[in-house]
C-alpha positions in Angstrom: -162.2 -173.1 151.7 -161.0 -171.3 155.1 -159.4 -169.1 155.9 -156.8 -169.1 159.3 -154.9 -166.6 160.7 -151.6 -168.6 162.0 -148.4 -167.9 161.6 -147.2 -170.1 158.5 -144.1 -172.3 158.0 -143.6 -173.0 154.1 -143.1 -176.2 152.7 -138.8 -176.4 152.6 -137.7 -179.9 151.1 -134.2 -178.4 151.9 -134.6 -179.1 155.6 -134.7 -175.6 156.8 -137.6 -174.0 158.3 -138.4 -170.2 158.0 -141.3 -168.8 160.2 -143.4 -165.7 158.2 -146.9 -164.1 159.6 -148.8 -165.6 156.8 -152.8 -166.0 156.0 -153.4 -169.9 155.6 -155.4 -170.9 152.9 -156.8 -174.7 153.3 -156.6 -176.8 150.8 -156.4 -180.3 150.1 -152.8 -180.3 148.8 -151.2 -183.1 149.9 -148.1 -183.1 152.1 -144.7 -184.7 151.5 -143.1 -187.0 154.1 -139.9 -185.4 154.7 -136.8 -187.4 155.9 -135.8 -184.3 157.6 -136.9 -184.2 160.9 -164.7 -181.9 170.3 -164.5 -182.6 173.9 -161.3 -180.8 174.6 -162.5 -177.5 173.4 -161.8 -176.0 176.8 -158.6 -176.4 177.2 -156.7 -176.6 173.4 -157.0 -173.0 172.2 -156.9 -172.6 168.8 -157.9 -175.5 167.4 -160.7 -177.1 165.0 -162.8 -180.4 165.7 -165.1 -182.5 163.6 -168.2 -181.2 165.3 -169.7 -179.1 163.2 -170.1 -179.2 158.7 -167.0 -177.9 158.3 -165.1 -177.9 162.0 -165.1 -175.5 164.7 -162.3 -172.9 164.9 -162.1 -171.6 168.6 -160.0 -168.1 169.9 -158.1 -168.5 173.2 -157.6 -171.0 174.9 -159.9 -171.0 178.5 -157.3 -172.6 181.2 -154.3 -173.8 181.0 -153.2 -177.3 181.5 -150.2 -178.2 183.2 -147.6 -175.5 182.4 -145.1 -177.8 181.1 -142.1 -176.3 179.0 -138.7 -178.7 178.2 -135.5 -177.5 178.9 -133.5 -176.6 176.3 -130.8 -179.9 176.8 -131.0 -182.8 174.5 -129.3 -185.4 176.4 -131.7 -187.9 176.9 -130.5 -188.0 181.0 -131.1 -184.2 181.3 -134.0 -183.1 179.2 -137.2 -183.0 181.6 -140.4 -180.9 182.3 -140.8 -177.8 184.3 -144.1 -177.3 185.9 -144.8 -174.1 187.1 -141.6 -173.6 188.7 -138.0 -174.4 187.5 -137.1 -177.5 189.7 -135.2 -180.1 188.0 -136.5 -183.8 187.8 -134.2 -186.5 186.8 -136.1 -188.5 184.2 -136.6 -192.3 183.8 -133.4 -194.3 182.2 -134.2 -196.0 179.0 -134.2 -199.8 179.4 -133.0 -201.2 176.4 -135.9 -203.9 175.2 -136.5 -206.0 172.2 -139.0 -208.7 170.8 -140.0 -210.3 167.3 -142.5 -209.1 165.2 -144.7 -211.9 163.3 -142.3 -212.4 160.4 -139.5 -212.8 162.0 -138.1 -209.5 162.3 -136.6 -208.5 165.6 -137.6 -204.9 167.0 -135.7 -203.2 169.1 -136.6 -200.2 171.6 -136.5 -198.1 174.5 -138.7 -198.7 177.7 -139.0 -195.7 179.9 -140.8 -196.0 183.5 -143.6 -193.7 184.7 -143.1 -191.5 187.9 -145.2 -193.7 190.0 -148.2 -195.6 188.9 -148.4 -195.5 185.1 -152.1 -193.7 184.0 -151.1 -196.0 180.7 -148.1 -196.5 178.2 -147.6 -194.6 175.5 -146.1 -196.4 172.1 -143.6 -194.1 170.1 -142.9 -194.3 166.9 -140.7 -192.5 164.7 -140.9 -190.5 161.2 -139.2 -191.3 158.1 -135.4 -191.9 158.5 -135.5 -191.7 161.8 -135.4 -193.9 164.8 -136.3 -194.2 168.6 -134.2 -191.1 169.7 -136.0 -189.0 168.0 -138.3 -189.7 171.5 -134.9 -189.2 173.6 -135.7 -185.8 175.0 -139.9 -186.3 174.4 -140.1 -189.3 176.5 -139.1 -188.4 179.9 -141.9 -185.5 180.2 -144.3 -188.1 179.4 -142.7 -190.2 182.4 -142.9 -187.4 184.6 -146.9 -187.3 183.4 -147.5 -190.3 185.0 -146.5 -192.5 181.4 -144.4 -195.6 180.8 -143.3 -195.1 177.3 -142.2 -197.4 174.4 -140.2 -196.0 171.8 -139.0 -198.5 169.0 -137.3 -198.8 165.9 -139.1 -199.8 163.0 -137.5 -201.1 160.1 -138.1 -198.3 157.3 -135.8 -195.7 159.3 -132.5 -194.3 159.1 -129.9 -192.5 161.2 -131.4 -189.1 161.8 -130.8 -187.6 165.3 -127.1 -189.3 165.2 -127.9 -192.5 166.5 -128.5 -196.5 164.2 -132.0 -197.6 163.9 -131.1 -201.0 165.2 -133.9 -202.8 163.4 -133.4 -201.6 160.2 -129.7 -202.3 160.6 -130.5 -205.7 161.4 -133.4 -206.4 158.8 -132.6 -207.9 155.6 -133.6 -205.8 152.7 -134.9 -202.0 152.2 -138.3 -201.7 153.8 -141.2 -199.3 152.5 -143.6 -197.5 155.5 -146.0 -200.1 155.1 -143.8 -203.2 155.9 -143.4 -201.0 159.1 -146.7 -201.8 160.3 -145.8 -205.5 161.8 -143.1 -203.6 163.9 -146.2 -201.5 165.6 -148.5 -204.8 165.9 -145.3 -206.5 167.6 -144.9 -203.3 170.0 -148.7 -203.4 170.9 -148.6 -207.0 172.0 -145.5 -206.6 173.9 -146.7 -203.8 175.6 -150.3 -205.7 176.4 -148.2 -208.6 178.0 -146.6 -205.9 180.3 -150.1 -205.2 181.8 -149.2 -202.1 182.8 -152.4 -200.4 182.2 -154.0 -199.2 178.8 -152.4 -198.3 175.8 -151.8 -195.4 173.4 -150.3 -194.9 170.2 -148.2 -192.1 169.2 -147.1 -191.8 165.4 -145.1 -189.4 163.7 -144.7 -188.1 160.0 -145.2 -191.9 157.9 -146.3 -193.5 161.4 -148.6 -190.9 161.9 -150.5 -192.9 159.6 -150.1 -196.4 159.9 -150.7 -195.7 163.7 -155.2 -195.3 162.2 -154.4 -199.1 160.6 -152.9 -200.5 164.0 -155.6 -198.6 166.4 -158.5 -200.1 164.2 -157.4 -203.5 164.7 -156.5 -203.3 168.3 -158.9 -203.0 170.8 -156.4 -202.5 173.4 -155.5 -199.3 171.9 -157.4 -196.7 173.9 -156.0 -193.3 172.3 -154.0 -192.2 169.3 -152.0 -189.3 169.0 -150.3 -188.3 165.2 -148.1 -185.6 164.5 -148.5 -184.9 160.5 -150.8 -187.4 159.4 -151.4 -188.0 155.7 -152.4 -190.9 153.0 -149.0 -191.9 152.8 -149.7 -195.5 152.9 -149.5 -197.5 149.5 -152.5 -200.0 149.7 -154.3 -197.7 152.6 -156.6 -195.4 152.9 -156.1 -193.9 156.1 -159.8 -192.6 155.9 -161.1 -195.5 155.6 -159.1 -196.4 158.6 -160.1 -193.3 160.6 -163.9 -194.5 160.4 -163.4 -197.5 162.3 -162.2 -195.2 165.4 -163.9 -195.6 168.9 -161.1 -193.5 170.7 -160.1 -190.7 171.0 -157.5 -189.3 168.7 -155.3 -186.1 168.6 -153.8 -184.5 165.4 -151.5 -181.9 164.6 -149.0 -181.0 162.4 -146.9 -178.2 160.9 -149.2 -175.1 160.3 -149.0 -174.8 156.5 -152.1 -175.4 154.0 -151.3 -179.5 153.1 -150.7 -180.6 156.7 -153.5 -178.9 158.3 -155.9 -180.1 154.6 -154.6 -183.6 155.5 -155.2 -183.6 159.4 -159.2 -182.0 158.8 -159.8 -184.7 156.3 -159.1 -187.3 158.9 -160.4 -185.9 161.9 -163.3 -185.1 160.3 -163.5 -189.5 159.2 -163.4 -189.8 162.9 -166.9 -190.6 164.3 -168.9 -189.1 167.3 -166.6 -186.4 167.6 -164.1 -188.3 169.1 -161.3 -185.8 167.0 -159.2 -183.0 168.1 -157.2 -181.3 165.6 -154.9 -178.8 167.0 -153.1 -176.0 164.6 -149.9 -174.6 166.3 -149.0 -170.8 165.8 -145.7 -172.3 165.6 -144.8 -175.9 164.4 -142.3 -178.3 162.6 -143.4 -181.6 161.0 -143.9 -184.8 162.6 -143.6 -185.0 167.0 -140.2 -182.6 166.3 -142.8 -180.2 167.0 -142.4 -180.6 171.0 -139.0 -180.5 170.6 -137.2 -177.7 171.8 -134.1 -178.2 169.4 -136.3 -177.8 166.4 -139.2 -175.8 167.3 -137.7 -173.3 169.9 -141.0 -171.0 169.5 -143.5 -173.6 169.9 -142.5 -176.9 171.5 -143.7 -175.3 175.0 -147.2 -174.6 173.9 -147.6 -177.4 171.8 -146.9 -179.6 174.8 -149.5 -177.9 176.7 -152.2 -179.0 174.1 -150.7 -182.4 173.9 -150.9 -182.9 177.9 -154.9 -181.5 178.0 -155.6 -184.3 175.6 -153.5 -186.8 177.6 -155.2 -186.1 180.9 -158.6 -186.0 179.5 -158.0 -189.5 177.9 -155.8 -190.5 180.8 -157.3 -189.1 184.0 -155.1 -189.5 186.8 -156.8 -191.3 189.5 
């Protein structure tokens, strides 16, 4: 057991998230899915890696990287990244895309262009009831980065962030999280026929997890980033899946006791110390955690950590 002095955000199945200083006890509770929406030491702060018997915890963070914060907007057209200074950058349009995964099912998304040569495209997918908006206002900071991005709907999602997951509207029949992993093989080979440089995948809540099964069995994945990760996989174990790992992988969550429990456990299964895990002072579940809508405390810094792991995996050239 450890001990970590963060601030704490308790377990609300009700949807609403109240922030108390806390001591976090780890433990290896297990987190629910909610349908509610160590080579980086240097530069991710408080964080623990799987380099030691139990994981390091470091203090402050030594520089910082980037200086990105999101403006406050959630249109799609206006949210974008300030860098140091508070000039506005018009972001990337979405270009409506779609292709059929191996069954049949057609998958449909939205392609976003890097600012100037891509460094590599970044695959986004979405939490439990939930779709590709959910990436609206996250996208186009990663464009301005130097990222195409791919967000997509998969077909066990729902209608959260007031927009139709169009694959799941389309599919026949309910779909459980794991019928959603053909949707993220189909997105990884139409994003290897784009040859627009190397691949990452991004996962959030449910897809945090079946983003270890597609990375195992794709070599062209080169990084994986999950927001939340857990076992939440019927007929997985995402362990297992995290051993097979020669990338490098990035994991966060909300900071409560079962998130953080379930993020160790797997970054710890990840093998030459190829694992970051980052523990925000203040954090939501699932990639809602870099967005300023529902994490007005934290999104800022937690996109900070998220771009030092980016441009060590992703060195711009």
């Amino acid at each position: 057991m450890m001990r970590l002095p963060i601030e704490a955000a308790p377990e609300n199945p009700g949807g609403q998230r109240k922030f108390a200083r806390a001591m976090i006890i780890v433990t290896a509770s297990r987190p629910c899915d909610r349908q509610s929406g160590g080579t980086l030491a240097s530069d991710l702060g408080p964080h623990r890696c799987n380099s030691g018997p139990f994981s390091c915890v470091l203090g402050r963070p030594q520089r910082t990287v980037m200086g990105e914060i999101m403006i406050p907007l959630r249109s799609m057209f206006l949210a974008a990244p300030i860098a140091l200074g508070p000039a506005l950058a018009i972001p990337a349009l979405a270009e409506p895309v779609s292709f059929d995964a191996k069954d049949g099912v057609k998958i449909y998304g939205d392609f976003r262009r890097s600012e100037g040569q891509p460094r590599a495209t970044i695959l986004l997918f979405h939490m439990a009831g939930s779709n590709k908006s959910e990436y609206a206002p996250l996208a186009p900071i990663l464009n301005k980065a130097g990222f195409n991005t791919l967000a997509i709907d998969q077909r066990s999602g729902g209608e959260l962030w007031g927009d139709v997951n169009e694959t799941a509207a389309n599919a026949r029949g309910s779909a459980d999280f794991a019928d959603a992993l053909p949707d993220l093989d189909a997105a990884i080979a139409y994003s290897s026929m784009q040859r627009s440089g190397p691949i990452a995948v991004w996962g959030s809540s449910y897809s945090s997890a079946l983003v270890f099964i597609a990375a195992a069995r794709h070599p062209e994945v080169k990084a994986l980033l999950a927001f939340s990760p857990a076992e939440y996989i019927q007929g997985y174990s995402i362990e297992k899946q995290a051993v097979k790992l020669t990338i490098p992988v990035f994991i966060t969550s909300a900071p409560d006791g079962g998130e953080i429990s379930s993020g160790e456990a797997l970054a710890k299964a990840v093998p030459g110390h190829r694992a970051v895990q980052y523990i925000p002072q203040h954090g939501v579940h699932g990639s809602a955690t870099l967005r300023t809508d529902e994490n007005p405390k934290g999104a800022a810094e937690n996109w900070k950590h998220v771009m030092a792991f980016l441009n060590s995996a992703f060195p711009r050239g």
